[in-house]
C-alpha distance (Angstrom), angle and dihedral (degrees) to the residues before:
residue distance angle dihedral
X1 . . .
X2 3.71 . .
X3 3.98 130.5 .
X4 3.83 90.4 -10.7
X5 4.12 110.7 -177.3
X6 3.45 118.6 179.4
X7 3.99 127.0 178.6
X8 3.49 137.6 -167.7
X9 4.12 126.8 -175.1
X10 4.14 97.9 -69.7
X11 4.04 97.4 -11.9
X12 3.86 121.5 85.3
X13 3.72 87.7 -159.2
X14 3.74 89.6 -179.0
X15 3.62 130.9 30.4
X16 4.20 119.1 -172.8
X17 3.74 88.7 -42.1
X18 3.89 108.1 178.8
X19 4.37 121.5 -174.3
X20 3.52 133.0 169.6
X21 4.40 125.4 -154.9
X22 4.11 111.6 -171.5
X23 3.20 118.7 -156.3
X24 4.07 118.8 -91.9
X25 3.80 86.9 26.3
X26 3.87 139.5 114.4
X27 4.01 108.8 -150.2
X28 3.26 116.9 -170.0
X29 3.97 120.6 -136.8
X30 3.82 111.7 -147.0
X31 3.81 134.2 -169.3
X32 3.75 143.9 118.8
X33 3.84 116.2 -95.6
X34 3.65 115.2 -68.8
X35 4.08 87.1 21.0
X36 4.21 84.8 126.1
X37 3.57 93.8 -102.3
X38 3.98 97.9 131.9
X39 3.89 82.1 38.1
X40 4.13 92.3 59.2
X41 3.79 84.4 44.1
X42 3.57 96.5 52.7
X43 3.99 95.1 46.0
X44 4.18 85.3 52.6
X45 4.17 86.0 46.8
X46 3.52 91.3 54.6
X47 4.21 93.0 -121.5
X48 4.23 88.2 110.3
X49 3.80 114.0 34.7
X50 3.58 109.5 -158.0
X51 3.58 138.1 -117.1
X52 3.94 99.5 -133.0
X53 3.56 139.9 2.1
X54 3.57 139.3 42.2
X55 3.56 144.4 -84.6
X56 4.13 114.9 -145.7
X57 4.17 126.0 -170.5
X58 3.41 117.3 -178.2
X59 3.56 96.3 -3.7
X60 4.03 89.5 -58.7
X61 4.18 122.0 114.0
X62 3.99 105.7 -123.7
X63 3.85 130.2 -170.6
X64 3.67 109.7 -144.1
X65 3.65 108.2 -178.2
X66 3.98 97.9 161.7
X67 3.80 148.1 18.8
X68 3.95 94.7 -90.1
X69 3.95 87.3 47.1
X70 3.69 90.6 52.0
X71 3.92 96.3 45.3
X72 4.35 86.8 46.7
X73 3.57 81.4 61.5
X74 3.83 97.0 53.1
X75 4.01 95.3 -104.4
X76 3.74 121.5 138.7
X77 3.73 133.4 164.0
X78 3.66 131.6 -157.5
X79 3.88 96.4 -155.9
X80 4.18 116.3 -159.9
X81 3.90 89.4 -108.6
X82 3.98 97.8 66.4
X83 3.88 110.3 -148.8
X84 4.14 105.1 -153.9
X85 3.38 125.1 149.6
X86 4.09 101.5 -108.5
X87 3.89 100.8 -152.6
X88 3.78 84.7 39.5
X89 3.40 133.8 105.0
X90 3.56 132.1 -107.3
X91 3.91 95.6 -120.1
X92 4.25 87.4 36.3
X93 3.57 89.7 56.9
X94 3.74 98.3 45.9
X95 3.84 89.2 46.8
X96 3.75 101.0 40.4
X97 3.66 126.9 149.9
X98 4.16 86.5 1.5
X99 3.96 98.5 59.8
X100 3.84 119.1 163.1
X101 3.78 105.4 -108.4
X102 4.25 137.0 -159.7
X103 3.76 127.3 -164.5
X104 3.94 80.9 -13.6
X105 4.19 101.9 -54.0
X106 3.49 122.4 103.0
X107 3.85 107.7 -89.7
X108 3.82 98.2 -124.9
X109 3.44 99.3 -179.9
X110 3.84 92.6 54.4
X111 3.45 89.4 45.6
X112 3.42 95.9 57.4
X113 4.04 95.8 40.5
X114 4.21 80.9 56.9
X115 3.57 91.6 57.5
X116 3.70 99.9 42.7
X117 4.03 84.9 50.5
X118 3.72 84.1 57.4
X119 3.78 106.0 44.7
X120 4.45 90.8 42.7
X121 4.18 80.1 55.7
X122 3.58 91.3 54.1
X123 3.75 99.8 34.0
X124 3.57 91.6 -123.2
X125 3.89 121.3 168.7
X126 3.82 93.1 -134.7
X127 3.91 138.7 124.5
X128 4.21 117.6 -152.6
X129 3.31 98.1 -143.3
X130 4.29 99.9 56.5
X131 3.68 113.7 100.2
X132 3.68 121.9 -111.5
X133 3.73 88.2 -116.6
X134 3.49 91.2 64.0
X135 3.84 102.2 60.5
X136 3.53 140.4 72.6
X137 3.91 136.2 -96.9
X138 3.69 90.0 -103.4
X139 3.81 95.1 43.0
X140 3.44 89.4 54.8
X141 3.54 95.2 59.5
X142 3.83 89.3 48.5
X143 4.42 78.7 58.7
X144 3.88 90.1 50.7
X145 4.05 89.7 45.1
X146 3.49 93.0 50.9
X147 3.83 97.3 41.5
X148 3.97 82.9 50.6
X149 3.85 91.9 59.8
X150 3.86 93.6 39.6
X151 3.93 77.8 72.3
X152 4.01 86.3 60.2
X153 4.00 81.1 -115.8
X154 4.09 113.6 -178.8
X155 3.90 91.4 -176.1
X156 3.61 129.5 61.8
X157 3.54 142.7 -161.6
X158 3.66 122.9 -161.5
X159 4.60 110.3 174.8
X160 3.55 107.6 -177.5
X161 4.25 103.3 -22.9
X162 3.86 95.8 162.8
X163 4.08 100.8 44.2
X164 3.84 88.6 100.2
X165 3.92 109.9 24.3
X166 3.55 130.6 95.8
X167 4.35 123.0 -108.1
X168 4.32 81.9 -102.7
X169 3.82 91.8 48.1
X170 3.80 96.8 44.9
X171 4.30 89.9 54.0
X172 3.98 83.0 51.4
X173 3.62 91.9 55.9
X174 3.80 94.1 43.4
X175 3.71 87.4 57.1
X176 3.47 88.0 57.3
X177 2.89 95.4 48.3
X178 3.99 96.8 56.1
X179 3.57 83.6 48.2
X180 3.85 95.2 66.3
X181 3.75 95.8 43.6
X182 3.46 89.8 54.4
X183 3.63 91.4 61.1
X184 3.78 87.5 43.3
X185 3.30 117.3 -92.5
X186 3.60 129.7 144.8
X187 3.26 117.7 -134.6
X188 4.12 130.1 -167.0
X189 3.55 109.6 -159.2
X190 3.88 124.4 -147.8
X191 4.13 115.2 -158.1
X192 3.89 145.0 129.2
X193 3.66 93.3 -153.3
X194 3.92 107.3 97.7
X195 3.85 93.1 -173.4
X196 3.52 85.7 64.2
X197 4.02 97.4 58.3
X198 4.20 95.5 71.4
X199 4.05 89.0 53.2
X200 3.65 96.8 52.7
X201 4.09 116.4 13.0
X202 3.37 134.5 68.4
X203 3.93 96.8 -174.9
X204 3.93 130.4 28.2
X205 3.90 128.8 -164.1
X206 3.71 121.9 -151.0
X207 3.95 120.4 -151.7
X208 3.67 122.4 -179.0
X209 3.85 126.6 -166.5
X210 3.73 86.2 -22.0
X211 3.59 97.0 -54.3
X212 4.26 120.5 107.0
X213 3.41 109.0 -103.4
X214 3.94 104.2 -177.4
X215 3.74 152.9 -50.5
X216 3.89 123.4 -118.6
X217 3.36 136.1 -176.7
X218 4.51 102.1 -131.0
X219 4.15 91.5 -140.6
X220 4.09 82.8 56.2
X221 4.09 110.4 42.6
X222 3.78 131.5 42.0
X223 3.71 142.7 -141.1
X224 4.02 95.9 -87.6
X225 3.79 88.4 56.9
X226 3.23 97.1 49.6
X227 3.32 104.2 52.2
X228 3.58 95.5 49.4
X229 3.44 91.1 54.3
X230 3.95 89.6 50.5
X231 3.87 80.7 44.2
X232 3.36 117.2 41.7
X233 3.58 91.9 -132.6
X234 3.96 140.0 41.9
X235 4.08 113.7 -95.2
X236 3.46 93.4 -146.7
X237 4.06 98.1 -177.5
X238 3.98 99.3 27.8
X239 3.61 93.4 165.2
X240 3.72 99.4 54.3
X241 3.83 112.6 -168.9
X242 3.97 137.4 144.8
X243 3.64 105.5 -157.8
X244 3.23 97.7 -144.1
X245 4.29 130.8 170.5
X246 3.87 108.8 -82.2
X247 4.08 114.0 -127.5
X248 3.88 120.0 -137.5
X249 4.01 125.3 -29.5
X250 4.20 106.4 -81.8
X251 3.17 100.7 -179.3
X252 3.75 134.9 27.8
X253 3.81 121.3 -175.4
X254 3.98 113.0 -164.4
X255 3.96 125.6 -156.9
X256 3.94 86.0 -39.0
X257 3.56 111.0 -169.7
X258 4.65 130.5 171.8
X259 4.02 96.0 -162.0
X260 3.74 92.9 -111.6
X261 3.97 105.5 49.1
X262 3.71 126.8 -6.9
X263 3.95 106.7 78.0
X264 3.51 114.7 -162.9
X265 4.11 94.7 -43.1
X266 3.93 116.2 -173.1
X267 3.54 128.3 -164.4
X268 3.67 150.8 149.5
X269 3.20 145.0 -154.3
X270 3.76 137.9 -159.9
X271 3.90 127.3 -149.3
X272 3.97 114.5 -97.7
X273 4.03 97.2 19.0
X274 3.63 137.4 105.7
X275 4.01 118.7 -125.3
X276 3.77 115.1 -160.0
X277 4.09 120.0 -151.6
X278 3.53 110.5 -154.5
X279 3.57 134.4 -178.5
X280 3.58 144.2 98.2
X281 3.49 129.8 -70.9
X282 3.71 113.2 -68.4
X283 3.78 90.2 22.3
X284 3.76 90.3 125.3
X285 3.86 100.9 -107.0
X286 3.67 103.9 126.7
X287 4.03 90.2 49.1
X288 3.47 100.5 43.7
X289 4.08 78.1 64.1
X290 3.37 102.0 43.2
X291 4.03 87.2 58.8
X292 3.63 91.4 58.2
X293 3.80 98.1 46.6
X294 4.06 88.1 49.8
X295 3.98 98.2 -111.4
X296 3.48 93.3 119.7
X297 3.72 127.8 32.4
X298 4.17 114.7 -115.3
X299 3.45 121.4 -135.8
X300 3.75 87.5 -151.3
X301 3.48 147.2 -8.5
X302 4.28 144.1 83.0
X303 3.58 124.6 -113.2
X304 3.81 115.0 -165.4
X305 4.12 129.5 -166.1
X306 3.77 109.6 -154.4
X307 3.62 95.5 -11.8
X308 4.08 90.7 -55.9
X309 4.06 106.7 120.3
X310 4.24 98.5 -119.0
X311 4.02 118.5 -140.7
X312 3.96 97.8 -143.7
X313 3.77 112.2 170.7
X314 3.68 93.9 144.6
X315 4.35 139.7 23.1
X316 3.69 82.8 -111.4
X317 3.60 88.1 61.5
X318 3.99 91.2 35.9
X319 4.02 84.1 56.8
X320 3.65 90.4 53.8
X321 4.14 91.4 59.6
X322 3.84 88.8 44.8
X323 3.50 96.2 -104.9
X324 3.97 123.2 149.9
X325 3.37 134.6 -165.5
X326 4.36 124.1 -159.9
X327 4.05 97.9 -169.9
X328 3.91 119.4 -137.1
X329 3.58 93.4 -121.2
X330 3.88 113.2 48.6
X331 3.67 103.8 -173.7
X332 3.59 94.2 44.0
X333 3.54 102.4 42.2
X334 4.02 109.4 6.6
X335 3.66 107.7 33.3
X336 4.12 134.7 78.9
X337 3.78 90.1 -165.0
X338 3.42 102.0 178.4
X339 4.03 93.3 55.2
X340 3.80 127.2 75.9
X341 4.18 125.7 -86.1
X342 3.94 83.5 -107.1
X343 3.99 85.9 61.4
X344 3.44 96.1 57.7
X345 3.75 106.2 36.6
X346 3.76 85.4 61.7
X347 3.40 112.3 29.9
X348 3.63 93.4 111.1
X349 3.39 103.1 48.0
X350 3.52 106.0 52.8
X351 3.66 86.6 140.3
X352 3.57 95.8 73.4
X353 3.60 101.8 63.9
X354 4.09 106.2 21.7
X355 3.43 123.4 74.8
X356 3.73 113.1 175.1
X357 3.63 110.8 -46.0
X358 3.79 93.9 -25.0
X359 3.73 113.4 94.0
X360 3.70 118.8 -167.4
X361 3.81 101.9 -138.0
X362 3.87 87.8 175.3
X363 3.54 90.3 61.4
X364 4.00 102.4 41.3
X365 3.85 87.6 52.9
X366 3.93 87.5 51.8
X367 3.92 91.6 55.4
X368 3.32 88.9 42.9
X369 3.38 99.0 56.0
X370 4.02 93.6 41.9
X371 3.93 85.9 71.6
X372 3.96 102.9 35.4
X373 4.02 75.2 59.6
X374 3.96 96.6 41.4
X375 3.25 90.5 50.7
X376 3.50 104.0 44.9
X377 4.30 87.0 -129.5
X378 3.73 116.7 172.4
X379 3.22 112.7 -135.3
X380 4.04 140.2 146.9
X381 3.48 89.9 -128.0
X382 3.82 149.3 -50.9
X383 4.06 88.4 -76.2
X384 3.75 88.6 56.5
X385 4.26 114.0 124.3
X386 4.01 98.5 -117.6
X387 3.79 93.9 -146.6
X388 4.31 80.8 71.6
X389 2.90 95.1 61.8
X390 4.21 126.7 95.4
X391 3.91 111.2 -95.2
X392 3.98 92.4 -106.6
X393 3.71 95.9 55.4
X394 3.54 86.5 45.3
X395 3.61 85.1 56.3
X396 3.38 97.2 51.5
X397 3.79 102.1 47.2
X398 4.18 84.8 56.9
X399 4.02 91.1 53.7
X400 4.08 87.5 48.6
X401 3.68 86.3 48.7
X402 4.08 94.2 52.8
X403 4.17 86.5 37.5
X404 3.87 93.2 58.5
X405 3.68 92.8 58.3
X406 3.80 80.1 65.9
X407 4.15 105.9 -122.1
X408 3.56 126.2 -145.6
X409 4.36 75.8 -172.6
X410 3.48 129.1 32.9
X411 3.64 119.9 -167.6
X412 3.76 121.7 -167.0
X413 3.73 122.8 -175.0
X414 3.53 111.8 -164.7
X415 3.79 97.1 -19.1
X416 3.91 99.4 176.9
X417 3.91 97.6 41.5
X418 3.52 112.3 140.6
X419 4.05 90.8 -5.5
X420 3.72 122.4 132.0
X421 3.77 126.3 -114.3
X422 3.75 95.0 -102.8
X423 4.36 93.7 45.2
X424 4.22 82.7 48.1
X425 3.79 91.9 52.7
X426 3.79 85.4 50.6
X427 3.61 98.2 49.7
X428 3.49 91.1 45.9
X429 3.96 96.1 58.4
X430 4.13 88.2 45.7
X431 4.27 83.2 52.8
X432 3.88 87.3 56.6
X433 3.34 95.2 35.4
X434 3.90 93.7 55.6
X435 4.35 93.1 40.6
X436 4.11 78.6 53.9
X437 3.98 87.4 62.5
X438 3.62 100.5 46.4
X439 3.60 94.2 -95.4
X440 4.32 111.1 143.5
X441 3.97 114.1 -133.5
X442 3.58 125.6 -158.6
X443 4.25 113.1 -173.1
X444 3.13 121.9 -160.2
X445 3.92 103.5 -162.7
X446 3.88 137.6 158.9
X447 4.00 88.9 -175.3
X448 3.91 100.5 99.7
X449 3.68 99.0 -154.4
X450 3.27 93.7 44.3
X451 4.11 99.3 54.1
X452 3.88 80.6 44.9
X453 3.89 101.7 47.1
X454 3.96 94.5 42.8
X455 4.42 105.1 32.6
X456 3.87 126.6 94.1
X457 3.84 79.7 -167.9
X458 3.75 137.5 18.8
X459 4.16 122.1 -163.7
X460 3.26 110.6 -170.9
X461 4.06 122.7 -144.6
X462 4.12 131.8 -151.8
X463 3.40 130.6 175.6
X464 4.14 93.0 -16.4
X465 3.81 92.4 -54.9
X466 3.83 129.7 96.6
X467 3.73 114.8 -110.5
X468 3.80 101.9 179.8
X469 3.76 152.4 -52.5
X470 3.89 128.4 -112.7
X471 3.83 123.7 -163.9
X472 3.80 116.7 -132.2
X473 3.37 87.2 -95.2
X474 3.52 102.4 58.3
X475 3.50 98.2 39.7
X476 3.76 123.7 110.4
X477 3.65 130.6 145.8
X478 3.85 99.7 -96.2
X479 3.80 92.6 47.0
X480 3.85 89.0 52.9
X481 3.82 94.5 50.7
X482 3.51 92.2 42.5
X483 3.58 90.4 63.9
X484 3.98 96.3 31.8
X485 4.30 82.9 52.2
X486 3.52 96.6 53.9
């Protein structure tokens, strides 16, 4: 891609952007949300045409002005979102809208002989007759991979495959992955997890505020340089904690348990600390919180808020306690995308600012505003639609959201998922900020370093039961996983 400009009303979203993918390599694209990554991505999948430059395969200009332009070409991308078919098949999915036919039915049992063909090349563990519904995050993305070479596609594009998939799944799809590239593919790779680019790149592109950075070689740079290319600037502390000596227990959690999960979980925690869950996926983290903040039901169990036993049947009544909950997947679960910033920084506390009928609109801007500037969000104004802005602002607007209702708890699940280097710096100041205050933190985090680098304490969950807490002292990688393996 060479001198790529693309425009949009008031945003030069990119400027002269130029990237290279050789055959039989993975190159990783690198940038900080809203960077113009999924914009570059979208000009080479024909969804964005651009408004100069050129786009050469093989030594030969091509115009790709669509989807089916970009697939005759051999371009596919896997995009974060995946878009199967759920109460498909595997080998329906993979041959959908373009299915073999006989005597004018689909020809199901060539279908399904083409997709077997495909999975043995790959050495995918896969059968093309299980529903979609039926598989798991990473298994899906083996369906979209597959699907993507059905289309005889030489380029790949993988945005964000390991955000949901377990340590086990993710060294699956780097097999794959190897797989393809020895059969010549290029493939651009898509992540926020720098630990990741060693394993599985060999070169890495930088863009910045739509504008190319740099090209490195992986073997020959490291993490520091990268990020302040992606940056802009070094982060000299980027996990930014003052361990400082926890106050009285908050919150006490007794033999917690959901009915399909948890198992009798207990845990405490103390005011002004960070806890870190760890564990792998499945381990029963994300439920055991859900109990506590009344989502689910439990089947057993006492929670207790300064030593007083807490009847929580509902968030309402988790509110009440001063508990908060930051759920793992924001656009599912946290996020009104389609309303304004203003919307979702005080959607849950309405009660501050209408009375009756009469709604102080004075007021609800003023709150508002007290967390766009807390949290350092960037955003063109109050009015703005949330779901345009980048994935760490969005971030940040739902933690300012859960912080105005004024926690004595703060649970985050997942809080840097899918957030750039710079946003997770950011968050991770606010965290310390907030523990400095009095305010109790609870993470939720499958990122290793960073449940290490930001946690007073660290339980660690398998299988719905508790297997053990580490302080911050004792807590190193292998210790963790021994625990989380078990």
């Amino acid at each position: 891609m060479k001198h790529i400009h693309k425009k949009f009303p008031g945003v030069y979203a990119l400027k002269d952007i130029n990237f290279e993918l050789r055959e039989g390599e993975v190159h990783a694209l690198l940038g900080e949300n809203g960077a113009g990554k999924s914009t570059l991505i979208k000009v080479l999948g024909g969804i964005y045409s651009a408004d100069q430059g050129e786009i050469v395969i093989n030594g030969k200009t091509v115009t790709i002005d669509s989807v089916k332009a970009a697939q005759e070409n051999g371009i596919a991308i896997i995009h974060q979102e995946l878009v199967l078919v759920p109460y498909m098949t595997v080998a329906e999915n993979i041959f959908l809208g373009r299915e073999p036919m006989k005597g004018g039915f689909v020809d199901k049992k060539k279908m399904n002989e083409e997709a077997q063909r495909l999975i043995d090349a790959y050495h995918m563990e896969l059968s093309p007759t299980t529903l979609i519904a039926h598989l798991t995050i990473a298994q899906q993305q083996m369906v979209e991979i597959v699907k993507a070479i059905s289309y005889n596609s030489k380029i790949l594009v993988m945005d964000e495959p390991t955000s949901s998939i377990s340590e086990k799944e993710v060294a699956f799809l780097f097999d794959t992955m190897r797989n393809l590239v020895k059969k010549g593919a290029g493939i651009i790779y898509i992540s926020h997890k720098m630990s990741e680019l060693e394993d599985i790149c060999d070169r890495v592109t930088v863009i910045r505020d739509g504008e190319y950075v740099g090209t490195e070689v992986v073997k020959d740079t490291c993490k520091d340089n990268l990020i302040a290319m992606m940056v802009g600037r070094e982060l000299k502390n980027y996990y930014t904690r003052d361990f400082l000596e926890p106050g009285e227990t908050v919150l006490k959690c007794e033999n917690i348990s959901d009915g399909e999960i948890a198992e009798n979980v207990n845990f405490e925690v103390k005011k002004g600390e960070i806890v870190g869950f760890a564990g792998l996926v499945g381990a029963g983290r994300s439920e055991v919180m859900k109990s506590i903040f009344g989502l689910v039901p439990k089947s057993s169990g006492a929670v207790y808020i300064e030593g007083k036993k807490a009847d929580i049947k509902s968030p309402v009544d988790a509110l009440k306690y001063g508990i908060a909950l930051v759920p793992e997947d924001r656009k599912a679960e946290g996020l009104y995308l389609v309303q304004s910033v203003r919307f979702n920084s005080t959607i849950e506390v309405l009660s501050n600012f209408i009375k009756g009928i009469h709604v102080d609109s004075a007021k609800e801007r003023k709150i508002t505003q007290e967390f766009i500037d807390k949290m350092a969000t960037k955003t063109p104004s109050q009015e703005q639609m949330i779901g345009k802005l980048s994935g760490g602002n969005q971030q940040k607007v739902l933690i300012g959201r859960w912080l105005a209702t004024n926690p004595k708890v703060l649970i985050l699940d997942e809080p840097t998922r899918g957030v750039d280097v710079g946003a997770k710096s950011e968050i991770y100041v606010i965290m310390n900020e907030l523990v400095k205050h009095g305010v109790s933190i609870i993470m939720i985090s499958s990122e290793l370093p960073e449940i290490i680098g930001m946690s007073d304490r660290i339980y660690i969950m398998a299988h719905g039961k508790m297997k053990g807490c580490l302080s911050h002292e004792e807590a190193t990688q292998e210790n963790i996983m021994r625990l989380a393996a078990e």
